[in-house]
Kinemage of the C-alpha trace (Angstrom):
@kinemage 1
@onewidth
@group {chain A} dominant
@subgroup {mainchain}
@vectorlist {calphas} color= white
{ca unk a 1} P 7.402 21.048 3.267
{ca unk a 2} L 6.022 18.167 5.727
{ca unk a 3} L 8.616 16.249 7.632
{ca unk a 4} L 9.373 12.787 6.799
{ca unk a 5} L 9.027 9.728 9.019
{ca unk a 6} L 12.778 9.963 9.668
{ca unk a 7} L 13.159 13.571 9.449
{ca unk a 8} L 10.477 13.870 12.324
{ca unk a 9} L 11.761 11.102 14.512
{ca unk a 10} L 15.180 12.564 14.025
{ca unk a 11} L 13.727 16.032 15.544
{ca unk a 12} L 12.118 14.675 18.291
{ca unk a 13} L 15.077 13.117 19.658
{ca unk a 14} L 16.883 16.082 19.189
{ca unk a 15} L 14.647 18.474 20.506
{ca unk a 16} L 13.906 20.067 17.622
{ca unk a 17} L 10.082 19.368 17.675
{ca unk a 18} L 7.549 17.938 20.088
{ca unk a 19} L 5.438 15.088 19.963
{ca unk a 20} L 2.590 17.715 20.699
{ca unk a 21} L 3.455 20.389 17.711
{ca unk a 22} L 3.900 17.073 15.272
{ca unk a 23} L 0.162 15.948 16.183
{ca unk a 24} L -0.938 19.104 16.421
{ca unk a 25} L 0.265 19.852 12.789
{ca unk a 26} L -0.825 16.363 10.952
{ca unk a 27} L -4.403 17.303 13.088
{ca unk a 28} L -4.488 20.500 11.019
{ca unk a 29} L -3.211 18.495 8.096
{ca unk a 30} L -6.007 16.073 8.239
{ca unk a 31} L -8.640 18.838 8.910
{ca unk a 32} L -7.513 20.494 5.886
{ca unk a 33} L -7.588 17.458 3.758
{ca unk a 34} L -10.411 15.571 4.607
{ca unk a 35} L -13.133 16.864 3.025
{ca unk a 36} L -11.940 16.862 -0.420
{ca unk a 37} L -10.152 13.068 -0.011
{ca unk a 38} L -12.174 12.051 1.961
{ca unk a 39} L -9.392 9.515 3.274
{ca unk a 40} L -10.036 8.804 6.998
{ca unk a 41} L -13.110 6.983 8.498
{ca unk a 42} L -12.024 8.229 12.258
{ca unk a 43} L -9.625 10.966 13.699
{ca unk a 44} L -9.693 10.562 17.321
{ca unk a 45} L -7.798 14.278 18.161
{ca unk a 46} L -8.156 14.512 21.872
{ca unk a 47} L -6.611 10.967 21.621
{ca unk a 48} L -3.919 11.587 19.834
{ca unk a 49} L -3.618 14.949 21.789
{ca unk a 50} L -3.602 13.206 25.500
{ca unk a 51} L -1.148 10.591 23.869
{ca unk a 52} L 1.049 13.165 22.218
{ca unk a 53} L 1.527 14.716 25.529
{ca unk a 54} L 2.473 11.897 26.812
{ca unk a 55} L 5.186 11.225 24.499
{ca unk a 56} L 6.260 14.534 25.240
{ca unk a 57} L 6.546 14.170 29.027
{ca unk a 58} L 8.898 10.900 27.879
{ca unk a 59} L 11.124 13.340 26.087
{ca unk a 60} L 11.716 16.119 28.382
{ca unk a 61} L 11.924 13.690 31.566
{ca unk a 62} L 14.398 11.897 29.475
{ca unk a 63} L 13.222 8.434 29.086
{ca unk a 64} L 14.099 6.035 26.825
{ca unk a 65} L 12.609 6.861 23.337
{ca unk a 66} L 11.141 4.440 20.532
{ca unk a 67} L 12.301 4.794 16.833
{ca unk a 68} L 8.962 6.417 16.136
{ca unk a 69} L 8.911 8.387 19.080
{ca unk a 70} L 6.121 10.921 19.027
{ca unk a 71} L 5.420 10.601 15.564
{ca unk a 72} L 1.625 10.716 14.102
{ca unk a 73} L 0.542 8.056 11.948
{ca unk a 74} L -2.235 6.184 10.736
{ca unk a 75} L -3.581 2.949 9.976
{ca unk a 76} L -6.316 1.249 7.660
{ca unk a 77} L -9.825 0.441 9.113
{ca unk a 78} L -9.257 -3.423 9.052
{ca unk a 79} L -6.364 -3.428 11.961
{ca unk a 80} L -8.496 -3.117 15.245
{ca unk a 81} L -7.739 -0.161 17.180
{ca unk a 82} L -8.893 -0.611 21.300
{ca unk a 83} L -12.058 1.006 22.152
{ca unk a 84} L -12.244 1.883 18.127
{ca unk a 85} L -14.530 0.740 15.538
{ca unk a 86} L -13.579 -1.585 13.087
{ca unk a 87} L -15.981 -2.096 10.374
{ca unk a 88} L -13.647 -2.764 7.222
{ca unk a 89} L -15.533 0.428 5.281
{ca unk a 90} L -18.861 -1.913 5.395
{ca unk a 91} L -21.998 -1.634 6.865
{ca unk a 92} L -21.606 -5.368 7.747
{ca unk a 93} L -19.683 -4.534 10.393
{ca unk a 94} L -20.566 -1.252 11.527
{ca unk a 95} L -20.529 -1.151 15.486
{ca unk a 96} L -17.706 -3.648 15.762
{ca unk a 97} L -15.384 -2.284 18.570
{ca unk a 98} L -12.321 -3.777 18.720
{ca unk a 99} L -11.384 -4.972 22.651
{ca unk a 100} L -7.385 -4.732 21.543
{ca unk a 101} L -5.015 -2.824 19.774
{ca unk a 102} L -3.539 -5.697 16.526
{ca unk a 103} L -0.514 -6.529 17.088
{ca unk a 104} L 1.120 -4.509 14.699
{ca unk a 105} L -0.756 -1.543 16.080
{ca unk a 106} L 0.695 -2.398 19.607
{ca unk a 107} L 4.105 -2.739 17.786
{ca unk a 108} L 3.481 0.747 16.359
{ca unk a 109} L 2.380 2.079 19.792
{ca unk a 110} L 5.686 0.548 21.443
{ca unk a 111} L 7.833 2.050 18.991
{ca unk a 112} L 6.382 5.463 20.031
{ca unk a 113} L 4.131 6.219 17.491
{ca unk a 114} L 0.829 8.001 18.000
{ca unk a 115} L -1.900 7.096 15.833
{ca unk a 116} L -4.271 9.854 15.207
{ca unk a 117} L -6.716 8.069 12.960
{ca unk a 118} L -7.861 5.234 10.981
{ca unk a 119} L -8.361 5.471 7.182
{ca unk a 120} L -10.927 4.617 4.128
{ca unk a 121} L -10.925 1.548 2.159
{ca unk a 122} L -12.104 -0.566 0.310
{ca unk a 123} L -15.372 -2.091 1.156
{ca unk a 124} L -13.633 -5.157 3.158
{ca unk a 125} L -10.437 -4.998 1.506
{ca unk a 126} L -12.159 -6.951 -2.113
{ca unk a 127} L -11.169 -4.316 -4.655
{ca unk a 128} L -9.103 -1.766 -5.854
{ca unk a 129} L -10.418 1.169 -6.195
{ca unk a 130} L -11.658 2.527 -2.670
{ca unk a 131} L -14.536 3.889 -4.392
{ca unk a 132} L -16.521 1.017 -2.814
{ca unk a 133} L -16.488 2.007 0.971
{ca unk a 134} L -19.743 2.894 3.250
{ca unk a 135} L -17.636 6.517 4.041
{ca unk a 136} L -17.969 7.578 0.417
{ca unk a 137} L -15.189 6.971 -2.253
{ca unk a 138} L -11.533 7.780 -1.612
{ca unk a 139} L -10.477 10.966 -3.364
{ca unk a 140} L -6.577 11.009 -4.762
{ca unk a 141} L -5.068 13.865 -3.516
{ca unk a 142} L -3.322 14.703 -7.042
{ca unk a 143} L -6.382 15.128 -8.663
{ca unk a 144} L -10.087 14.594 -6.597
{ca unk a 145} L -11.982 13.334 -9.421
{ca unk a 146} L -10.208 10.109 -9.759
{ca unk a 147} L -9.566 6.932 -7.561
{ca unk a 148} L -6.647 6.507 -5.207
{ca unk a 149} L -6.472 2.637 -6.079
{ca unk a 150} L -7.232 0.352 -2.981
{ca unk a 151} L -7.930 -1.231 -0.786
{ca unk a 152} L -5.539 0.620 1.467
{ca unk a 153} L -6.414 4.012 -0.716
{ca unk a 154} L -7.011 5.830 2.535
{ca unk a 155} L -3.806 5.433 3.655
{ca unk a 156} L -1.983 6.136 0.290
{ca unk a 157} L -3.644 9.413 0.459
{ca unk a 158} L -2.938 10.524 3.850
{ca unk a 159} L 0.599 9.842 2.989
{ca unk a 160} L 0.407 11.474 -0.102
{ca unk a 161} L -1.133 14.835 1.282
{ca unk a 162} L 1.673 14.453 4.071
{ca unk a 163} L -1.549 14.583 6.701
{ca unk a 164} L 1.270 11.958 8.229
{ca unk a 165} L 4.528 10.543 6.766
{ca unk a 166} L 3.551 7.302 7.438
{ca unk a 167} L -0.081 5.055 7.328
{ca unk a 168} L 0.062 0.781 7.417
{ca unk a 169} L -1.727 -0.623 5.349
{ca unk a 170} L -2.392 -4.345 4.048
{ca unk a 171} L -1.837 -6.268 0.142
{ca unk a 172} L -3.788 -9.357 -0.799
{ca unk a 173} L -3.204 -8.730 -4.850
{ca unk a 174} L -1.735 -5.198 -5.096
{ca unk a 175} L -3.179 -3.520 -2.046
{ca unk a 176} L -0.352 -1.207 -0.971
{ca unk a 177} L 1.185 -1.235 -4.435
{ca unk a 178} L -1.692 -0.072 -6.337
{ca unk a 179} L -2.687 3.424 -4.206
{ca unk a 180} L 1.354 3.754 -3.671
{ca unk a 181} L 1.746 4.175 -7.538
{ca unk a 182} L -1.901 5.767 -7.609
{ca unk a 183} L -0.899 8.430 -5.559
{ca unk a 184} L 2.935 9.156 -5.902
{ca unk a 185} L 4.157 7.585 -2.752
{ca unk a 186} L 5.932 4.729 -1.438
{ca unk a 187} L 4.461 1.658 -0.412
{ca unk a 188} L 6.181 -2.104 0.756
{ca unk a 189} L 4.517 -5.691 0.639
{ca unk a 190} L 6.507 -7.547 2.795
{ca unk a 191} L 7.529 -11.053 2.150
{ca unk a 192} L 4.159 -13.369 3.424
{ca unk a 193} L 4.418 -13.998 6.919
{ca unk a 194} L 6.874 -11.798 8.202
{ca unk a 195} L 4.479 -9.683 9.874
{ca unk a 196} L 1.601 -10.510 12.323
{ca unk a 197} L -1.703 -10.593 10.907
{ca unk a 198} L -3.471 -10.669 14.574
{ca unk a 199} L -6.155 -8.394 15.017
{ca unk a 200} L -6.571 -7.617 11.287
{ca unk a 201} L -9.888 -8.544 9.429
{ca unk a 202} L -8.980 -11.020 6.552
{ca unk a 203} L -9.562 -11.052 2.624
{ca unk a 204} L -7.694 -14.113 1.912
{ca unk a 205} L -5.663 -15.634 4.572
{ca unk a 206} L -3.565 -17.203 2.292
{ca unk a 207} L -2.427 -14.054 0.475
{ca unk a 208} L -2.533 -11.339 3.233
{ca unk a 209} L -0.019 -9.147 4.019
{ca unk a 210} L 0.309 -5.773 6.092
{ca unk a 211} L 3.304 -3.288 5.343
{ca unk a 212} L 3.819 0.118 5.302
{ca unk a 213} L 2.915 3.580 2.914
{ca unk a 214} L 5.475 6.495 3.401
{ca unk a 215} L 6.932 9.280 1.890
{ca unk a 216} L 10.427 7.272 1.168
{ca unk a 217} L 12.002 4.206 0.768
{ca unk a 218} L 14.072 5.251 3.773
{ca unk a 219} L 10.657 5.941 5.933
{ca unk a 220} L 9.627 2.403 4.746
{ca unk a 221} L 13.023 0.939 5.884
{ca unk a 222} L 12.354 3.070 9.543
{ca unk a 223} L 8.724 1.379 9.647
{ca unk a 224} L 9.370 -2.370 8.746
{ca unk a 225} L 11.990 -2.190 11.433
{ca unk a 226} L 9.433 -1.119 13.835
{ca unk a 227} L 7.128 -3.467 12.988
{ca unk a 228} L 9.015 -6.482 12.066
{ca unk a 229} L 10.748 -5.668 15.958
{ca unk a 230} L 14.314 -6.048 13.848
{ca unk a 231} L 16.499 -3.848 11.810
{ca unk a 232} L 16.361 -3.909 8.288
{ca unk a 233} L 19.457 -2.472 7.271
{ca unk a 234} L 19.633 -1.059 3.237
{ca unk a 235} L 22.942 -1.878 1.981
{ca unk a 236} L 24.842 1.676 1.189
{ca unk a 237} L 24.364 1.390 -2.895
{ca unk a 238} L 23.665 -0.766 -5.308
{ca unk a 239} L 27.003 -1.196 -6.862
{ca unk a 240} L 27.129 -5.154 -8.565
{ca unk a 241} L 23.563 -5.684 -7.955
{ca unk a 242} L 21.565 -6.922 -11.030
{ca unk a 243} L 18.281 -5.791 -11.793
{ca unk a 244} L 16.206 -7.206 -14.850
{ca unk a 245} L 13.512 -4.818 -16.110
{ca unk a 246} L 10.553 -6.776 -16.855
{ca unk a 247} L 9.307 -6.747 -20.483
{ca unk a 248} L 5.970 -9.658 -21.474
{ca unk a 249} L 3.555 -9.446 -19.096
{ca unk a 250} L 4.296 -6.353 -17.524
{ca unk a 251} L 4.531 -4.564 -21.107
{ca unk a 252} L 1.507 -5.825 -23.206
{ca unk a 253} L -0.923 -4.035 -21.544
{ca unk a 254} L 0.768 -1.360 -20.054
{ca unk a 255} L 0.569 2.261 -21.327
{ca unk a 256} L 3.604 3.966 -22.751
{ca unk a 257} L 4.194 6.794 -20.514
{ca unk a 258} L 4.560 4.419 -17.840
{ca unk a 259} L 6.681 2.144 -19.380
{ca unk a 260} L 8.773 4.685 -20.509
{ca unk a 261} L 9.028 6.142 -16.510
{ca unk a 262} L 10.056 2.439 -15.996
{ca unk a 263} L 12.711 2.384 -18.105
{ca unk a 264} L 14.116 5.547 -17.158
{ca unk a 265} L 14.104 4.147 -13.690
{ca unk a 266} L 16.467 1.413 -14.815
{ca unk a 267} L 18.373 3.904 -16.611
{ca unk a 268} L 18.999 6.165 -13.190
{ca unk a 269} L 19.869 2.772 -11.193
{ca unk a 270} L 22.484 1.921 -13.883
{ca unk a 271} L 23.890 5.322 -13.409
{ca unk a 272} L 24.378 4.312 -9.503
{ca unk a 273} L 26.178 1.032 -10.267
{ca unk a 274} L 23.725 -1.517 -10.795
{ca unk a 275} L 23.831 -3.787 -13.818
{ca unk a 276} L 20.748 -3.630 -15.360
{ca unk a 277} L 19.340 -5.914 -17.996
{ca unk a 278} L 15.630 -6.895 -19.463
{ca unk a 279} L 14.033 -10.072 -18.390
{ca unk a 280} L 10.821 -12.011 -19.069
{ca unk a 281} L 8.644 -13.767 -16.290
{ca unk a 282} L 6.948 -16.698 -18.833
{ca unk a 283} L 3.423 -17.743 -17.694
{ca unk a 284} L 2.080 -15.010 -15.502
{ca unk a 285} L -0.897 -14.643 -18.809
{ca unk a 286} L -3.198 -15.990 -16.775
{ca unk a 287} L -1.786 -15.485 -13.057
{ca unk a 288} L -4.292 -12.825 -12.465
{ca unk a 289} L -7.159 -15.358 -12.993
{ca unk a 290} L -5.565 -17.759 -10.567
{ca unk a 291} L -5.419 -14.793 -7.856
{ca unk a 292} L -9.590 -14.405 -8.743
{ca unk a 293} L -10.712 -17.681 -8.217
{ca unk a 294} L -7.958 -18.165 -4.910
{ca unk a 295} L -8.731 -14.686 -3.524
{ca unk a 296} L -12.516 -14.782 -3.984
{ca unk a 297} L -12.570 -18.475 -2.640
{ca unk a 298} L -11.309 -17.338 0.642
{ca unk a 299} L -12.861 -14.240 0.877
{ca unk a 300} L -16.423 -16.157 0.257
{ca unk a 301} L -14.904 -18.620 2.668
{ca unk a 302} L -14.548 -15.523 5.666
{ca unk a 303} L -17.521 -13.722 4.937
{ca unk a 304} L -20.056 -15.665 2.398
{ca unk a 305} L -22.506 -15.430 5.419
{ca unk a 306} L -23.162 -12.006 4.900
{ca unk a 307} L -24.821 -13.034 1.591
{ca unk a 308} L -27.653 -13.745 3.749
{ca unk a 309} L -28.178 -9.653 4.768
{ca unk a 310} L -27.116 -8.499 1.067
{ca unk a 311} L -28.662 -5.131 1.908
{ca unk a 312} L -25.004 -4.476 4.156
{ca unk a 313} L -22.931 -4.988 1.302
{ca unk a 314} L -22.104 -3.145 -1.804
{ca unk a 315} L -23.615 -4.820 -5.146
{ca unk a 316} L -19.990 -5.235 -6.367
{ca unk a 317} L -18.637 -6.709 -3.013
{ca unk a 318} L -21.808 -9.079 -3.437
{ca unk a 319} L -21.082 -10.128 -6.468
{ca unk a 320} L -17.318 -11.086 -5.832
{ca unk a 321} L -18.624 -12.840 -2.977
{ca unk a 322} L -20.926 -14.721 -4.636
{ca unk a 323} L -18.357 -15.493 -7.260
{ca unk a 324} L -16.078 -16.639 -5.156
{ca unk a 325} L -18.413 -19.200 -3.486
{ca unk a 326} L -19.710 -20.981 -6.640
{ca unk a 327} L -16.097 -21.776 -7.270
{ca unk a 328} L -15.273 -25.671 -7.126
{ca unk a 329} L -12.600 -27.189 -4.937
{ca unk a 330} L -10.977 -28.539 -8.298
{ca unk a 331} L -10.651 -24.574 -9.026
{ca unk a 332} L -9.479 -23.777 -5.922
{ca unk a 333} L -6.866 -26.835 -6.238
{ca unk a 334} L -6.070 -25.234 -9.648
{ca unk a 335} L -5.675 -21.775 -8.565
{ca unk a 336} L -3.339 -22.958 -5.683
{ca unk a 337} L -0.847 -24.849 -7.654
{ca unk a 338} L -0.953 -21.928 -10.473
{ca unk a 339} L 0.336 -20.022 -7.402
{ca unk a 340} L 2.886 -22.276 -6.479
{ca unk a 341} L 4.021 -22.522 -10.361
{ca unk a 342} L 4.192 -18.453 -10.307
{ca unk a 343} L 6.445 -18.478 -7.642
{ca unk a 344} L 8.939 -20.637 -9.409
{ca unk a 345} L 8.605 -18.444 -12.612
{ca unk a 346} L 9.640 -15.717 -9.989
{ca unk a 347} L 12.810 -17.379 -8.590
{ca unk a 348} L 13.809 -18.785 -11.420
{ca unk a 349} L 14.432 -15.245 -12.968
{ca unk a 350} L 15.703 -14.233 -9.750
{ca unk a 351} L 18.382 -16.662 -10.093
{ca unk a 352} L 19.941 -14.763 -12.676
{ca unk a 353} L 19.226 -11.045 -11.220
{ca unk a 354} L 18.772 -9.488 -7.946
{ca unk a 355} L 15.411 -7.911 -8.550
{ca unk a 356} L 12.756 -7.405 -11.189
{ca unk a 357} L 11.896 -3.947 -11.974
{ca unk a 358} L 8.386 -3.861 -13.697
{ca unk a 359} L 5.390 -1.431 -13.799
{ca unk a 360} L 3.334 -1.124 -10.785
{ca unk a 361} L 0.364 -0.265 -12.679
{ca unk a 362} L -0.595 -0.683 -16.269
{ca unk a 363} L -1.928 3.522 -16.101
{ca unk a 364} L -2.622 6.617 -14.044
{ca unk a 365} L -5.197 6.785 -11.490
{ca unk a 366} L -8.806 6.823 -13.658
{ca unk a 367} L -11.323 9.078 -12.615
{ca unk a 368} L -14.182 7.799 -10.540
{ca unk a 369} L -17.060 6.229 -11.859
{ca unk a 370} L -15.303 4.874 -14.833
{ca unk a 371} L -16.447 1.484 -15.548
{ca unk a 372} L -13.749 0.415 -18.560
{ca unk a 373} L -10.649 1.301 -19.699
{ca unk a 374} L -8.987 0.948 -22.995
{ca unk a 375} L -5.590 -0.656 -22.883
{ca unk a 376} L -3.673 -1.895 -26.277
{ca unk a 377} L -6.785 -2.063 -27.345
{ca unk a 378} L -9.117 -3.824 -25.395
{ca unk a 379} L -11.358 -2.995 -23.134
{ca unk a 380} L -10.843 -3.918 -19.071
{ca unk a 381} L -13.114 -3.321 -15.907
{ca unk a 382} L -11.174 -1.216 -13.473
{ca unk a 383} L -13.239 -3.050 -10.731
{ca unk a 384} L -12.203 -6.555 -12.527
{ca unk a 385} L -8.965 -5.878 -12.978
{ca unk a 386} L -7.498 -3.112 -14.989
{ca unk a 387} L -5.672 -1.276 -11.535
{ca unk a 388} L -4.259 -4.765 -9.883
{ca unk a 389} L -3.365 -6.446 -13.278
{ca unk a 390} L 0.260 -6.307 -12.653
{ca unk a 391} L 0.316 -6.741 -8.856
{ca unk a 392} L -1.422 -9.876 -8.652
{ca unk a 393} L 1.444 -12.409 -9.691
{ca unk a 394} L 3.571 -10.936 -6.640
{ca unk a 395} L 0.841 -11.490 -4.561
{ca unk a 396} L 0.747 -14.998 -5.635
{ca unk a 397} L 4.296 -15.487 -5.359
{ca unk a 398} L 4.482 -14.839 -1.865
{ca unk a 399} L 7.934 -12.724 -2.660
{ca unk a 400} L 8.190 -9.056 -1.256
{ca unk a 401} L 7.535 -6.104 -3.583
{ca unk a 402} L 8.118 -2.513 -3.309
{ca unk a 403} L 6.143 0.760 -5.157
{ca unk a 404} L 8.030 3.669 -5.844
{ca unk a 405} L 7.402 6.721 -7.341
{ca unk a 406} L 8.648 7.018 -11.189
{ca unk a 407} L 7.546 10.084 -12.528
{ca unk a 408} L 4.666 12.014 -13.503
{ca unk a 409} L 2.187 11.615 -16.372
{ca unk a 410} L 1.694 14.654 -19.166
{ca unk a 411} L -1.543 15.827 -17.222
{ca unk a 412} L 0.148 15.549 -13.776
{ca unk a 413} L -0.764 12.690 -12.336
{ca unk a 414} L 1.921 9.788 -10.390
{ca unk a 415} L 3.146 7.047 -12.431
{ca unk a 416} L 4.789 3.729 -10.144
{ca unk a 417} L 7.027 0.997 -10.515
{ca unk a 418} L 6.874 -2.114 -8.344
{ca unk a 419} L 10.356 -4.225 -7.386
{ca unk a 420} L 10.441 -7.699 -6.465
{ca unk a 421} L 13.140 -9.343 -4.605
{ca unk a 422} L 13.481 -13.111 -3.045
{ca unk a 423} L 11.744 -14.364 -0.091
{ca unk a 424} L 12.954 -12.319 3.134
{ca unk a 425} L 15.035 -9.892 0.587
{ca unk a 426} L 13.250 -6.735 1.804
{ca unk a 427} L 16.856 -5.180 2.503
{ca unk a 428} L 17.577 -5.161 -0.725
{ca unk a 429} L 13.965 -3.976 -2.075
{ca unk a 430} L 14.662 -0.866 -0.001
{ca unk a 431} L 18.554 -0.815 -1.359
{ca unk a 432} L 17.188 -0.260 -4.747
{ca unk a 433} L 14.842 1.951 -4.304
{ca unk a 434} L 16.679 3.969 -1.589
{ca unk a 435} L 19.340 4.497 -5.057
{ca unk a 436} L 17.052 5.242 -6.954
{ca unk a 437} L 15.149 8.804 -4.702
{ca unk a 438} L 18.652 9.441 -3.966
{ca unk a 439} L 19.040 10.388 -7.384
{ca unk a 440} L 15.353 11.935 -8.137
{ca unk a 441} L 12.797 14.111 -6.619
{ca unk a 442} L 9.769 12.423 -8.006
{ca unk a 443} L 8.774 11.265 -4.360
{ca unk a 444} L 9.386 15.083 -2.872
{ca unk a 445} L 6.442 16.653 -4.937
{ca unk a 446} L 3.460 17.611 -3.036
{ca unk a 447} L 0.143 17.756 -3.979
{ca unk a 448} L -1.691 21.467 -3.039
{ca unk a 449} L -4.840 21.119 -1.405
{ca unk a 450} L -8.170 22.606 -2.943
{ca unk a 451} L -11.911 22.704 -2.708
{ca unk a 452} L -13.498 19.509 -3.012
{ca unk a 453} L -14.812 18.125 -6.284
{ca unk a 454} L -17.608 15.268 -7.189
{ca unk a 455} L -17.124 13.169 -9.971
């Protein structure tokens, strides 16, 4: 089995591995991987090889070493990379080489990490599906016929395929969350504005956030710590914490197998201490709406000129774009204050509880190149909606929210939860869900690779 973020910072310190045999191995990984996920836009190896060695001179001449010390990871195509394209998956900005590294990508670099590739997404970040991307569609790793949810799919699957233990990736309405649950892994949304957004193209200023995809809960605690240049320290258990399952909005839709993961979830952290209860978040019916019209404003707002060369954009991507634009500033206004009113709805729950504990997505990864979905009944786009449903109101709230692995559907295939905790909370995100893969193994499973399939 792969090493963990943790696990392989551990060994470099102690001399158990090199930073050369890590890259070496998540090199071989990616090789192995990529043609049937199709989950990285660019591998530089003699890079990451010249950097790795490097970062092994540092260990054996003793130096000082970072948290992340020799450790490969990898990031989305949106952060820019020095010397490095960054084109956002579109042909709209194909050629663009970034003159700096981000500044989360320098913060990953000072930590001692080596970055030996960037990964697929979603064509600009406006979707979530990564089946929209001028690479090709994003192929989950569980099962290559379906989608690995997006926009940071990419880097959900080279997590998930343990290429590397840890990718960054960013979450403007479910981002991180929805390829995390897609694809069996772990993924964090930081509280807005705690980390830099400099050097990474936009969707919707007002909603963007960048966080991590790993393995664990732990290897997200290792990573925000990295890159929010603090500790974020877990608390040891969750003994006299209160966590309300989420029922209403979360439930309607949502398919039973993944409610019933969800509740089993709440069942395991009761077993550890916690005092679990259900709760409702009233008025989140039409939250996802509100995201539309506020995400699609801004997004038309940063990039509407490309309308004007619609041959370097996807039909899809042109048509949220165009969307977005005809949208009036009374909507806008509208859409804004529905965000601020979601937020309360949030904290006013969270007065009573620690965390929510709700469904991260409403069902299991759909194959690609299916239009609709039928959920309680009625019919939903997965490009409109159907795989961010649930992650939306979070995004809107501003408040941090984790994905963690639940369980597994009958035909094999991930099923996630999402947490959310109060503004600046994240310790207590990772608290819960560190509990909670203390206790199960869901997040252990590996996916076996295999031939490529087109579907």
């Amino acid at each position: 089995m792969a090493r963990t973020l943790t696990e392989s910072a551990r060994a470099v310190r102690d001399r158990e591995v090199t930073p050369s045999q890590l890259v070496e191995a998540a090199l071989e990984r990616a090789d192995r991987w990529q043609a049937s996920t199709n989950a990285f836009t660019q591998i530089r190896s003699e890079d990451a090889l010249q950097e790795a060695r490097a970062r092994t001179a540092d260990v054996e001449g003793g130096k000082p070493l970072g948290p992340l010390h020799g450790v490969p990871v990898a990031v989305k195509d949106l952060f820019d990379v020095a010397g490095w394209e960054t084109s956002g998956s579109s042909l709209s900005h194909r050629g663009q080489i970034a003159r700096a590294d981000a500044e989360l990508v320098t913060r990953l670099r000072g930590a001692g990490a080596v970055i030996i590739g960037k990964t697929n997404q979603h064509e600009l970040a406006a979707g979530g599906t990564n089946a929209v991307s001028m690479h090709g569609p994003t192929r989950n790793p569980w099962d290559h016929t379906r989608i690995t949810g997006g926009s940071s799919g990419g880097s959900a699957a080279v997590v998930a395929a343990r290429v590397v233990p840890m990718a960054l990736g960013t979450d403007t309405g479910g981002s991180i969350r929805i390829p995390a649950s897609f694809c069996g892994v772990a993924g964090l949304k930081p509280s807005y504005g705690l980390l830099p957004s400099t050097g990474m193209m936009p969707l919707a200023p007002s909603l963007d956030t960048a966080g991590p995809i790993a393995v664990s809960v732990e290897d997200l605690a290792l990573s925000l710590s990295a890159l929010a240049g603090t500790d974020v320290m877990p608390a040891a258990d969750v003994a006299g914490l209160r966590i309300g399952v989420a029922g209403g909005f979360f439930a309607r839709r949502t398919r039973p197998e993944v409610l019933s993961a969800v509740e089993h979830a709440g069942r395991v952290l009761a077993e550890a201490g916690a005092e679990v209860m259900p709760v409702d978040v009233p008025g989140l019916d039409d939250a996802p709406e509100a995201w539309s019209v506020l995400a699609m404003s801004e997004f038309a707002a940063e990039y509407g000129r490309l309308l004007r060369r619609p041959e370097t954009l996807y039909p899809l991507t042109r048509t949220s774009m165009s969307w977005g634009a005809s949208r009036t500033a009374v909507e806008y206004l509208h859409a804004r204050e529905k965000a601020a009113e979601v937020r309360h709805r949030f904290l006013d729950v969270l007065v009573d509880v620690d965390v929510i504990l709700a469904p991260a997505t409403m069902l299991v990864a759909p194959p690609l190149g299916v239009e609709e979905v039928e959920l309680a009944g009625e019919r939903m786009g997965v490009h409109s909606g159907a795989a961010g449903w649930l992650t939306r109101p979070a995004s809107l709230s501003g408040l941090p929210a984790l994905s963690l692995p639940v369980g597994f559907s009958p035909e094999g295939l991930p099923l996630g939860a999402q947490v959310v905790a109060r503004d600046r909370e994240e310790a207590v995100l990772l608290t819960v869900g560190m509990a909670y893969q203390a206790r199960t193994e869901h997040h252990l499973r590996e996916p076996a690779p295999r031939a490529a399939r087109t579907g």
